[in-house]
N, C-alpha and C positions, 0 to 999 in steps of 0.2 A: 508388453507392447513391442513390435517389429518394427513398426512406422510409425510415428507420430505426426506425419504428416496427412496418414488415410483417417480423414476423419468419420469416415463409417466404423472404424476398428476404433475410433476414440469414443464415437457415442456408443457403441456394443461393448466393448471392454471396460474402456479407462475409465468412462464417469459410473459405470458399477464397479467397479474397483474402490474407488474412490469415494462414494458412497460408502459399501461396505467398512470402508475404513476409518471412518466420522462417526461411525454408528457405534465402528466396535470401542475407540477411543472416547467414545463422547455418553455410552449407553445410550444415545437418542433412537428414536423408534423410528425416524424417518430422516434422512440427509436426500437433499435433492443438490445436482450437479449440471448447471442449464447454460454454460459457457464457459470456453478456451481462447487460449491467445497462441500461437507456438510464434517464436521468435528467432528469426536467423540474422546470421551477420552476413553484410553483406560482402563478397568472396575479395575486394579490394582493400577490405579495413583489416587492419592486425590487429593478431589473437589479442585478448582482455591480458591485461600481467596479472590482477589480483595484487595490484601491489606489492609484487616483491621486487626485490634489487633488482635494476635495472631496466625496469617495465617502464614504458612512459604512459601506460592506462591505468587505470582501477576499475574495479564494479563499485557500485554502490554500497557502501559500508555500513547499510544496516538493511533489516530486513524489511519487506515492502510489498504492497498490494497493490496493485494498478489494476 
């Protein structure tokens, strides 16, 4: 992917990527991919720290589906 933002290049590429890749990890005969989110921050909030010294943000400390 170039952009992640063009979502014509997400439905043509990414969710057959993505597809392909459910199928090959999962042997299933059909993975179907029928929605995205793409998330920005917005340009006045400071970067995420991840938690490390001296950061006064975190991400979410476990994995998650929304």
């Amino acid at each position: 992917m170039a952009d992640f933002l063009d979502t014509r290049e997400l439905a043509d590429t990414y969710y057959r990527e993505c597809a392909l890749l459910a199928r090959a990890l999962t042997g299933a005969r059909l993975a179907m991919v029928f929605d995205h989110l793409v998330r920005e921050r917005e340009a006045d909030r400071p970067a995420l720290g991840f938690g490390r010294e001296g950061s006064t943000s975190a991400a979410v400390g476990r994995v998650h589906n929304d």
